[in-house]
DSSP file (Angstrom, degrees, kcal/mol; ACC not computed):
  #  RESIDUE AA STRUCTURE BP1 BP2  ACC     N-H-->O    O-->H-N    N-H-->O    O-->H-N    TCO  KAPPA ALPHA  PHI   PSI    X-CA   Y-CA   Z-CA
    1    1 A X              0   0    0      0, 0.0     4,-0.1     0, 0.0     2,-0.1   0.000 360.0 360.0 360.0 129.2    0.0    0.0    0.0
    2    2 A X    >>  -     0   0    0      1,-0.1     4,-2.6     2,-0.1     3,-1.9  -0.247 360.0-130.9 -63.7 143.4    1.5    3.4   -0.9
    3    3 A X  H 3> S+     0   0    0      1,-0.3     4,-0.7     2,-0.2    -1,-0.1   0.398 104.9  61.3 -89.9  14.4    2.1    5.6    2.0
    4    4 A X  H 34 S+     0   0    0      2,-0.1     4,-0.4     3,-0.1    -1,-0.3   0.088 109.3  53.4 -78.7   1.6    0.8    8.7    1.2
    5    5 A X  H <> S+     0   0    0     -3,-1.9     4,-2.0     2,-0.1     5,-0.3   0.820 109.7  48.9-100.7 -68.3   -2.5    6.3    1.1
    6    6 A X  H >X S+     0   0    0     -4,-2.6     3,-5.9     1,-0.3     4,-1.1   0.705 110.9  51.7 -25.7 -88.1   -1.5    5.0    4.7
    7    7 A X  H 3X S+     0   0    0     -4,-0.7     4,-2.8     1,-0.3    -1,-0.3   0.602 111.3  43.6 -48.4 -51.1   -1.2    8.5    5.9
    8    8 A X  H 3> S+     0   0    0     -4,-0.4     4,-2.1     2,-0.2    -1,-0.3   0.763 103.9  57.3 -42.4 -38.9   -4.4    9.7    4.8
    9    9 A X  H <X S+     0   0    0     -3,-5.9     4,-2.6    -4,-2.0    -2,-0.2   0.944 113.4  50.5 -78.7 -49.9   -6.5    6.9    5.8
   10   10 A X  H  X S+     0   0    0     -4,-1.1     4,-1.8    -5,-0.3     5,-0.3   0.980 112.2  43.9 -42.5 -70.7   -4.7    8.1    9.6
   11   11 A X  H >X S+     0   0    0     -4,-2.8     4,-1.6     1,-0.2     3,-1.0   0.920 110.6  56.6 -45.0 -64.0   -5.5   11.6    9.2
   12   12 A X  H 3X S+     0   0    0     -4,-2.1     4,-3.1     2,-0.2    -2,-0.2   0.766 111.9  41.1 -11.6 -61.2   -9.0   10.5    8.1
   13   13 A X  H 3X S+     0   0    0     -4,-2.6     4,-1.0    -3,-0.3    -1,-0.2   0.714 116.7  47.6 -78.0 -18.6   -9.5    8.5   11.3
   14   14 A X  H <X S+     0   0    0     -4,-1.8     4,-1.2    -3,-1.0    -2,-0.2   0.855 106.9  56.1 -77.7 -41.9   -8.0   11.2   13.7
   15   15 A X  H >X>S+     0   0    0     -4,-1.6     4,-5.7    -5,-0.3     3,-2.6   1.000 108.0  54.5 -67.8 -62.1  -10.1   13.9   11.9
   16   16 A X  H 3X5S+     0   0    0     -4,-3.1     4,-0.8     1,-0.3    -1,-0.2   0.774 107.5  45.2 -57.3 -19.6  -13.2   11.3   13.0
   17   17 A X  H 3X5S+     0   0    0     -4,-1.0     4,-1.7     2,-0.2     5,-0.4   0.759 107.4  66.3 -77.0 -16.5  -12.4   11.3   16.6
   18   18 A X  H XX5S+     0   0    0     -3,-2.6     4,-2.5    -4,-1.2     3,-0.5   0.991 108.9  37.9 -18.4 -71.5  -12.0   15.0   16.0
   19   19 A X  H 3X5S+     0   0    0     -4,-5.7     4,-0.9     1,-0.2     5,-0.3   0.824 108.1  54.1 -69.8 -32.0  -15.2   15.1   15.5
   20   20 A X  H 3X<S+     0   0    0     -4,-0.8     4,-1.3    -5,-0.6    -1,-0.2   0.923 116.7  39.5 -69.6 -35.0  -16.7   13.0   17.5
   21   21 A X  H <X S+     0   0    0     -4,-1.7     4,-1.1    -3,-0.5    -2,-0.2   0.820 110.7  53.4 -86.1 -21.3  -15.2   14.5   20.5
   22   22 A X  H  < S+     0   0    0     -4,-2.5     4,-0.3    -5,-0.4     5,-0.2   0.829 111.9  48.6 -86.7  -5.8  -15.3   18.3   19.7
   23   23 A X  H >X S+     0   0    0     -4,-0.9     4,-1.4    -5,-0.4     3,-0.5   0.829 110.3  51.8-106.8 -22.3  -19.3   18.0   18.9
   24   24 A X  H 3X S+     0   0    0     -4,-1.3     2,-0.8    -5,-0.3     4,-0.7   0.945 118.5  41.7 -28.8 -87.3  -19.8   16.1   22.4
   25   25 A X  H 3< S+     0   0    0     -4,-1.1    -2,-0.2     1,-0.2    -1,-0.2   0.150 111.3  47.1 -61.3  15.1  -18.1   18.8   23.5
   26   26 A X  H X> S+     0   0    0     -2,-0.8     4,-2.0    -3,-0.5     3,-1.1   0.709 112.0  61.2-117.3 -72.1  -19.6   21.8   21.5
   27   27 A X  H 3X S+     0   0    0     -4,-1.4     4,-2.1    -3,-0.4    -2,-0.2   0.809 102.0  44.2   8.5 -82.4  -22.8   20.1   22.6
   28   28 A X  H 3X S+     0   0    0     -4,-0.7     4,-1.2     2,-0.2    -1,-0.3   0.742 111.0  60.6 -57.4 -39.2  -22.1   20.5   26.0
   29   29 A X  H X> S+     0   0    0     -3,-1.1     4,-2.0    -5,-0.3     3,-0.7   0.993 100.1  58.3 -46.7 -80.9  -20.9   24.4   25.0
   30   30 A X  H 3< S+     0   0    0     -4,-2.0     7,-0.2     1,-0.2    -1,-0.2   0.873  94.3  59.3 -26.7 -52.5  -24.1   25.1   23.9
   31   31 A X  H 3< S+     0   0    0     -4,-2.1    -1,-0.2     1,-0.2     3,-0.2   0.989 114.8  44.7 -51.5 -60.9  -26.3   24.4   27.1
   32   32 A X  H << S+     0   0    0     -4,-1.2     2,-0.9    -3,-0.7    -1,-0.2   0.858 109.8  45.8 -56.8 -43.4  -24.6   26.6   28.3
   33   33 A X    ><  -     0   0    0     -4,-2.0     3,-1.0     1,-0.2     4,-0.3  -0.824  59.6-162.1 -96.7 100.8  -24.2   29.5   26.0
   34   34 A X  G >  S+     0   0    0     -2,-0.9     3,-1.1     1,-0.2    -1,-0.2   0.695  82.1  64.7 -43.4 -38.5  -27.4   30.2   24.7
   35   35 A X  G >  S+     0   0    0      1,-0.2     3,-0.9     2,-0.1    -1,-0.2   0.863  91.5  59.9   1.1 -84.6  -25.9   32.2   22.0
   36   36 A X  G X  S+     0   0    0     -3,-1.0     3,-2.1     1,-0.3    -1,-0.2   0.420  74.6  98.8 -64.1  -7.6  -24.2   29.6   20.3
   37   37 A X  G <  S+     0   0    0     -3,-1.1    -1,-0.3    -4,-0.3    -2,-0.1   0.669  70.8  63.7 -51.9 -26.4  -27.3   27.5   19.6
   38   38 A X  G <  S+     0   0    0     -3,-0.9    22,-0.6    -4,-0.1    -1,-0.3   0.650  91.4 103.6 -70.7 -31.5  -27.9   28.5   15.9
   39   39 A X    <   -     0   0    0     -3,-2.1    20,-0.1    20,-0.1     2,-0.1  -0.255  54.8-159.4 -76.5 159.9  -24.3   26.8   15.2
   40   40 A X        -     0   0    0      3,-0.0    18,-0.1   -14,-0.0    -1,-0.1  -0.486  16.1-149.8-148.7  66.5  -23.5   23.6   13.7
   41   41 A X        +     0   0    0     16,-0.2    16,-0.2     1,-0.2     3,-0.1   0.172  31.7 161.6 -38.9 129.5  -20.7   21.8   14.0
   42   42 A X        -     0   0    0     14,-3.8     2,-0.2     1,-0.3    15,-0.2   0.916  58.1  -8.0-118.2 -43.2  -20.5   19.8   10.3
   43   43 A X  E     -A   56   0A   0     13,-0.5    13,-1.8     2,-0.0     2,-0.3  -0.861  48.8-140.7-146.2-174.2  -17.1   18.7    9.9
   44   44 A X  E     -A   55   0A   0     11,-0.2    11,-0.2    -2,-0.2     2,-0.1  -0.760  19.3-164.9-125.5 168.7  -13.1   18.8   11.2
   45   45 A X        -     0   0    0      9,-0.7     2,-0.5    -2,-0.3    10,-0.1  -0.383   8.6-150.1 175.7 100.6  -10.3   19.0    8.7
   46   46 A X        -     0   0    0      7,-0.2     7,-0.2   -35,-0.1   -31,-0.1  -0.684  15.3-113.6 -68.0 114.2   -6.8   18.2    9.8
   47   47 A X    >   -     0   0    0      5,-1.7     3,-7.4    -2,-0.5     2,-6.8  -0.036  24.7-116.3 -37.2 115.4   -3.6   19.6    8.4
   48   48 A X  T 3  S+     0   0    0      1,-0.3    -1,-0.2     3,-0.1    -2,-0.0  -0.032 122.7  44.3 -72.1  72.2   -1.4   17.7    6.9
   49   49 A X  T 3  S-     0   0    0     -2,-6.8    -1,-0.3     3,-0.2    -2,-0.1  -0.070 111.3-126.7-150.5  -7.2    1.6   18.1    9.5
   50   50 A X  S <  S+     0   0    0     -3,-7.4     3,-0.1     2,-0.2    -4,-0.1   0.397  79.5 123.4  77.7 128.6   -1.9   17.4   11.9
   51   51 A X        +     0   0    0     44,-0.2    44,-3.4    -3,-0.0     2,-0.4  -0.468  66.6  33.2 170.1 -38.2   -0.6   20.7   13.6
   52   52 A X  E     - b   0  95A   0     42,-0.3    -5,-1.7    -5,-0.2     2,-0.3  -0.996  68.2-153.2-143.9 145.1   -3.8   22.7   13.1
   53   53 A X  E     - b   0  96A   0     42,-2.2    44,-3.4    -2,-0.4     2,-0.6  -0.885  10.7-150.5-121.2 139.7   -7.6   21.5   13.0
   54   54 A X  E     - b   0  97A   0     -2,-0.3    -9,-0.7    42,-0.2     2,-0.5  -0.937   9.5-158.7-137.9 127.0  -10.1   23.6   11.0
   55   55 A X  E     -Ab  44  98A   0     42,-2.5    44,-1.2    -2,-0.6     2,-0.5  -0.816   5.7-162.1-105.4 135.6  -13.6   23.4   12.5
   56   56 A X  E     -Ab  43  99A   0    -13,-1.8   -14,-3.8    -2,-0.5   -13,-0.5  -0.971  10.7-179.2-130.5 152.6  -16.3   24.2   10.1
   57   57 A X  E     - b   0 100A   0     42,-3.1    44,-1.9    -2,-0.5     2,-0.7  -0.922  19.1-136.0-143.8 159.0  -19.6   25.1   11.3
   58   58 A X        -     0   0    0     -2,-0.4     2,-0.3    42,-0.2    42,-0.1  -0.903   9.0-159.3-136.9 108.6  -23.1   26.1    9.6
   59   59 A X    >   -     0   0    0     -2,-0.7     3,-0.7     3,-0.2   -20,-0.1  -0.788  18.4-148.9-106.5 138.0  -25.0   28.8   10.8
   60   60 A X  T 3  S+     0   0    0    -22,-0.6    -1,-0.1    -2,-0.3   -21,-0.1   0.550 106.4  56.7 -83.4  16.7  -29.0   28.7    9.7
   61   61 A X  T 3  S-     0   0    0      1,-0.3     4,-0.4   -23,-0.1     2,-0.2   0.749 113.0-127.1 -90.6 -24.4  -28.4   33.1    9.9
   62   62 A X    <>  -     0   0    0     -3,-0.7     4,-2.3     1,-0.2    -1,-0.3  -0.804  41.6 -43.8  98.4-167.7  -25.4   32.9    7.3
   63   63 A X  H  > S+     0   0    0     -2,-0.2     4,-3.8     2,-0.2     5,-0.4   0.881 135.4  58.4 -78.0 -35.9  -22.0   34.0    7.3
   64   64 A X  H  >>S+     0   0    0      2,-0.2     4,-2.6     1,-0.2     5,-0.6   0.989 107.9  44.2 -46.5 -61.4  -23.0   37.3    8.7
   65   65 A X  H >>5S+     0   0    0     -4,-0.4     4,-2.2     1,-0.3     3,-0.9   0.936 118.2  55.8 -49.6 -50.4  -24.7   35.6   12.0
   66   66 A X  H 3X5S+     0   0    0     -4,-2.3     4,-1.5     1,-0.3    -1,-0.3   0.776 104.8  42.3 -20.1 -59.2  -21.4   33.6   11.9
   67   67 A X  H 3X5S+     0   0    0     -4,-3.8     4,-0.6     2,-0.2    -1,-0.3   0.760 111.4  55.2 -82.8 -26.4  -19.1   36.0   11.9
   68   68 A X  H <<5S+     0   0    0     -4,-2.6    -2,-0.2    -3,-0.9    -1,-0.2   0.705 119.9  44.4 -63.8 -37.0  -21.5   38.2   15.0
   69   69 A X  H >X<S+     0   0    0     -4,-2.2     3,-2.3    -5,-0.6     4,-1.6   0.866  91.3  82.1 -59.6 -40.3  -20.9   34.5   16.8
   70   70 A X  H 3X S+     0   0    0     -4,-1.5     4,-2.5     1,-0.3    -2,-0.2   0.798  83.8  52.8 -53.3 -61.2  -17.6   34.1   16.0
   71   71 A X  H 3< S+     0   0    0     -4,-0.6    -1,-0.3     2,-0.2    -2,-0.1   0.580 115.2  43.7 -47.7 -18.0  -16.0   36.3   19.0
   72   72 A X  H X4 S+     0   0    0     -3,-2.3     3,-1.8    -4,-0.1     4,-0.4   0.803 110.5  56.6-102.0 -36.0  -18.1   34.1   21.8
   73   73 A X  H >< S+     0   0    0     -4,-1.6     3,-3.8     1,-0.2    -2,-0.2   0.931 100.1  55.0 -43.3 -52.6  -17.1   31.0   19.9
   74   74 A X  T 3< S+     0   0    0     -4,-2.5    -1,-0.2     1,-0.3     3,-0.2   0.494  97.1  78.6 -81.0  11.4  -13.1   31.8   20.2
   75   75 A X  T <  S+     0   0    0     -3,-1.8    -1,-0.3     1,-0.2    -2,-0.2   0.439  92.9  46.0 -74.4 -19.5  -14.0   31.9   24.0
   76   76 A X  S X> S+     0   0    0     -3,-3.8     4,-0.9    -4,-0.4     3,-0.6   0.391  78.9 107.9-127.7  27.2  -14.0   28.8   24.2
   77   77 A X  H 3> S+     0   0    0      1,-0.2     4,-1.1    -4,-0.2    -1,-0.1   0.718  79.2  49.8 -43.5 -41.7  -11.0   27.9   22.4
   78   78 A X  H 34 S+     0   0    0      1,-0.2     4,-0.4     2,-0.2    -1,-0.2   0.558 106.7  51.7-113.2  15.0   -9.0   26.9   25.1
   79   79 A X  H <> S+     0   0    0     -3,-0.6     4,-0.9     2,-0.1    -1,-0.2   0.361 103.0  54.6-109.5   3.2  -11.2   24.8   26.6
   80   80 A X  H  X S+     0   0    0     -4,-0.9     4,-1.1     2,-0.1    -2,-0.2   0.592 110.8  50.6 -86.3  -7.4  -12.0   22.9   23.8
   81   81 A X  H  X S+     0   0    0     -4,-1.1     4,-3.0     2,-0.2     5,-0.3   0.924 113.0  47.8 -40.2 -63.9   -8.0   22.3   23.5
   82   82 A X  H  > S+     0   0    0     -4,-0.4     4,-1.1     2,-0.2     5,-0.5   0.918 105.6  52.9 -58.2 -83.1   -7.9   21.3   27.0
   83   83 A X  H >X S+     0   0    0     -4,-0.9     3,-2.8     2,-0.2     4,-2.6   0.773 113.3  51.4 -32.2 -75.0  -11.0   18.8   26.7
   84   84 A X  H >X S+     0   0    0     -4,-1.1     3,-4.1     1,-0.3     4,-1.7   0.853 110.3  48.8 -43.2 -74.7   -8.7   17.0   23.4
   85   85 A X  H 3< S+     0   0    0     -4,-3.0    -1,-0.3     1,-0.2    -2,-0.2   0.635 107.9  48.0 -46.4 -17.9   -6.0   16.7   25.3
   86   86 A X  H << S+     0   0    0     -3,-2.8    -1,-0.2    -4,-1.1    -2,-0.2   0.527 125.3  30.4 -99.6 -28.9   -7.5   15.2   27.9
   87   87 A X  H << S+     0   0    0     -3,-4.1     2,-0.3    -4,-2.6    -2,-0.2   0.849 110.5  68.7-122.7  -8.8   -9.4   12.6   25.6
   88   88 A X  S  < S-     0   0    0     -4,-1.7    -1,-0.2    -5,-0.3     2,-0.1  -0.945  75.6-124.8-100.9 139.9   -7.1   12.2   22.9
   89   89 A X        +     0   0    0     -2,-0.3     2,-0.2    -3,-0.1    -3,-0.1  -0.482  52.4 116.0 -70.1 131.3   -3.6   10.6   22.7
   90   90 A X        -     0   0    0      1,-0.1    -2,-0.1    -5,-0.1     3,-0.0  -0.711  64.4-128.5 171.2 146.7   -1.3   12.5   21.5
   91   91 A X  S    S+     0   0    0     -2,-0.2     2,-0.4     1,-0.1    -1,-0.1   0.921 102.0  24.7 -68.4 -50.2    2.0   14.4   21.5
   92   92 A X  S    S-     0   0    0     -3,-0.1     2,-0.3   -42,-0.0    -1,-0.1  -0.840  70.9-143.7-110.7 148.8    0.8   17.7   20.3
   93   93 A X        -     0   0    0     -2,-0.4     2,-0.2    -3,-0.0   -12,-0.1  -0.937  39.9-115.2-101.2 148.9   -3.0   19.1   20.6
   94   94 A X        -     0   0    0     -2,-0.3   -42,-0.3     1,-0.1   -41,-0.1  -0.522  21.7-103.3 -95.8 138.0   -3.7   21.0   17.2
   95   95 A X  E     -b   52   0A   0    -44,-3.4   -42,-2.2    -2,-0.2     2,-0.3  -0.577  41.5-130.8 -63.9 144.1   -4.3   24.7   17.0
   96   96 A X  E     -b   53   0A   0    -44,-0.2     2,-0.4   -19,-0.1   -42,-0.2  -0.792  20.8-167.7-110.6 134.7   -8.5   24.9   16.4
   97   97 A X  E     -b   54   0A   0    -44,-3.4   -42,-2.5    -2,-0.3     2,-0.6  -0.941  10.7-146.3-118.6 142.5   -9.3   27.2   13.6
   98   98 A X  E     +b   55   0A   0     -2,-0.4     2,-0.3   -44,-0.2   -42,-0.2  -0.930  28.0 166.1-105.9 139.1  -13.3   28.2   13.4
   99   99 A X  E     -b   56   0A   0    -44,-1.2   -42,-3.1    -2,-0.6     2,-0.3  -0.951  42.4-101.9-125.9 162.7  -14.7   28.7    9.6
  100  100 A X  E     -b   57   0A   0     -2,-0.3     2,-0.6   -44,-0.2   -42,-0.2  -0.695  27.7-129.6 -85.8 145.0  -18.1   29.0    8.0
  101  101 A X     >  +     0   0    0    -44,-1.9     4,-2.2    -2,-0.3    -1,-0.1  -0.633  43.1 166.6 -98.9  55.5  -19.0   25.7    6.4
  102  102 A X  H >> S+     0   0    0     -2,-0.6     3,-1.5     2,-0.2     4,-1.3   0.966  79.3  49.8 -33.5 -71.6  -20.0   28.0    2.7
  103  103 A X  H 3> S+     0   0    0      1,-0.3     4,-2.1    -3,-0.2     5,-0.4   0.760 101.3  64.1 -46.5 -57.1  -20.0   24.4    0.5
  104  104 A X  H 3> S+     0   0    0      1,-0.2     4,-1.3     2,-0.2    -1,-0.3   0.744 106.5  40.0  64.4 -84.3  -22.2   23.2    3.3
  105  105 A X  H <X S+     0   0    0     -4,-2.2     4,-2.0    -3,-1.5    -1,-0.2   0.979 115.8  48.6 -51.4 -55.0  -25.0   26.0    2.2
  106  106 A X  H  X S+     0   0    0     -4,-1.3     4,-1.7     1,-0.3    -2,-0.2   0.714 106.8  54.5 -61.1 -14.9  -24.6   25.6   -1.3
  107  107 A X  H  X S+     0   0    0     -4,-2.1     4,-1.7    -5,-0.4    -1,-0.3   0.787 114.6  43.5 -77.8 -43.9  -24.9   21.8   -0.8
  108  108 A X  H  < S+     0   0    0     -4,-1.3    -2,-0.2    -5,-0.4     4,-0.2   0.863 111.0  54.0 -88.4 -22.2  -28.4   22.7    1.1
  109  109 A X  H >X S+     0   0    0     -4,-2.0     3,-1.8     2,-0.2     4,-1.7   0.947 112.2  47.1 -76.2 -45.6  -29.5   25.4   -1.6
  110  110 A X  H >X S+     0   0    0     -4,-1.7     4,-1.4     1,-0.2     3,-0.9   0.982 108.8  48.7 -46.0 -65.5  -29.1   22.7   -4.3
  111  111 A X  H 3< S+     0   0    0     -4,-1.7    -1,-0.2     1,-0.3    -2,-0.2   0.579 108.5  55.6 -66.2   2.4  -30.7   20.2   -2.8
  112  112 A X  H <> S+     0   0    0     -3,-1.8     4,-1.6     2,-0.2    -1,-0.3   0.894 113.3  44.4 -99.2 -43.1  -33.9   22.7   -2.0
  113  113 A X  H <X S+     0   0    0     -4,-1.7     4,-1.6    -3,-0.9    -2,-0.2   0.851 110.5  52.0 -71.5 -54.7  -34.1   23.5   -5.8
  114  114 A X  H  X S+     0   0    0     -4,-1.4     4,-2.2     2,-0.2    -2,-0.2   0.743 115.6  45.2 -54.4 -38.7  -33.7   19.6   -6.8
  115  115 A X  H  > S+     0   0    0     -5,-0.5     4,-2.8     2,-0.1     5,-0.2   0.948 105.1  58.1 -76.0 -35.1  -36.6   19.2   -4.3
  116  116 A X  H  X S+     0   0    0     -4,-1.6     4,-1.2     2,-0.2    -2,-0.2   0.920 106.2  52.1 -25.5 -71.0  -38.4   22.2   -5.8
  117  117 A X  H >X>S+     0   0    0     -4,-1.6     4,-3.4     2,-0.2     3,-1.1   0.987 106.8  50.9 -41.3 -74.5  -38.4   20.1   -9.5
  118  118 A X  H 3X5S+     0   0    0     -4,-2.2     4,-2.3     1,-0.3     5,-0.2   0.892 109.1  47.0 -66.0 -48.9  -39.8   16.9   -8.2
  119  119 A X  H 3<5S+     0   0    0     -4,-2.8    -1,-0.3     1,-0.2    -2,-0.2   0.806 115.9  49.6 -55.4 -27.7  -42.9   18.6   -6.4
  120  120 A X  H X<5S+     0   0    0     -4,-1.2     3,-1.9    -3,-1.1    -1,-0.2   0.960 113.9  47.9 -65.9 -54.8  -43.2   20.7  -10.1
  121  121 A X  H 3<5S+     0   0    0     -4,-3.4    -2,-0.2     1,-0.3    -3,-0.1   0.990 106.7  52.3 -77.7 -47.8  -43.0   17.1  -11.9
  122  122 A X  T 3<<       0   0    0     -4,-2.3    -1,-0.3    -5,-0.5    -3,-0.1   0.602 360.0 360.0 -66.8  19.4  -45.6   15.3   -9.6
  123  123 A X    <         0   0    0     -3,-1.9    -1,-0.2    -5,-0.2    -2,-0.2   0.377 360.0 360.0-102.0 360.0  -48.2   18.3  -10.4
């Protein structure tokens, strides 16, 4: 097996315990900050030197409401570090970067127009 293939399928499986822990714990965020409910953690995406972790998140306001979230979101940056270290193995914890999940919209506007069509074709 090549080993850029190896290395991938490893980042791949690290990114899904990413995720699995940092939306428990975004989860947990939420109860608390009432705010932050409108957010949506969707996916992780690790770096390839795994050094920095790229959160992407989907707000049903837009980027705008995003970016008016964005400053209580980075409040809790370093206790969602702390929480990965604490539940993941590992020599380094990755710096967490927050972005708007854009494809993520356009991916939901398509699919609203595709639904659009079949309710015009069964009429």
């Amino acid at each position: 097996m090549n080993n850029s293939r190896v290395s991938d399928i490893k980042r791949a499986q690290k990114e899904s315990l990413l995720l699995h822990e940092l939306s428990s714990y975004f989860l947990r965020i939420t109860l608390d900050d009432e705010r932050l409910k409108s957010l949506t953690l969707n996916r992780v995406k690790l770096s390839r030197d795994k050094s920095s972790c790229t959160l992407f998140f989907f707000c049903e306001g837009g980027a705008e409401m995003f970016k008016e979230l964005l400053p209580a979101l980075i409040l809790y940056k370093p206790s969602m570090r702390k929480a990965l270290a604490d539940q993941i193995e590992g020599r380094y914890t990755p710096q967490l970067i927050f972005k708007y999940d854009a494809p993520f919209e356009r991916q939901l506007s398509v699919e609203a127009l595709l639904d659009k069509i079949k309710e015009e074709e069964k009429k």
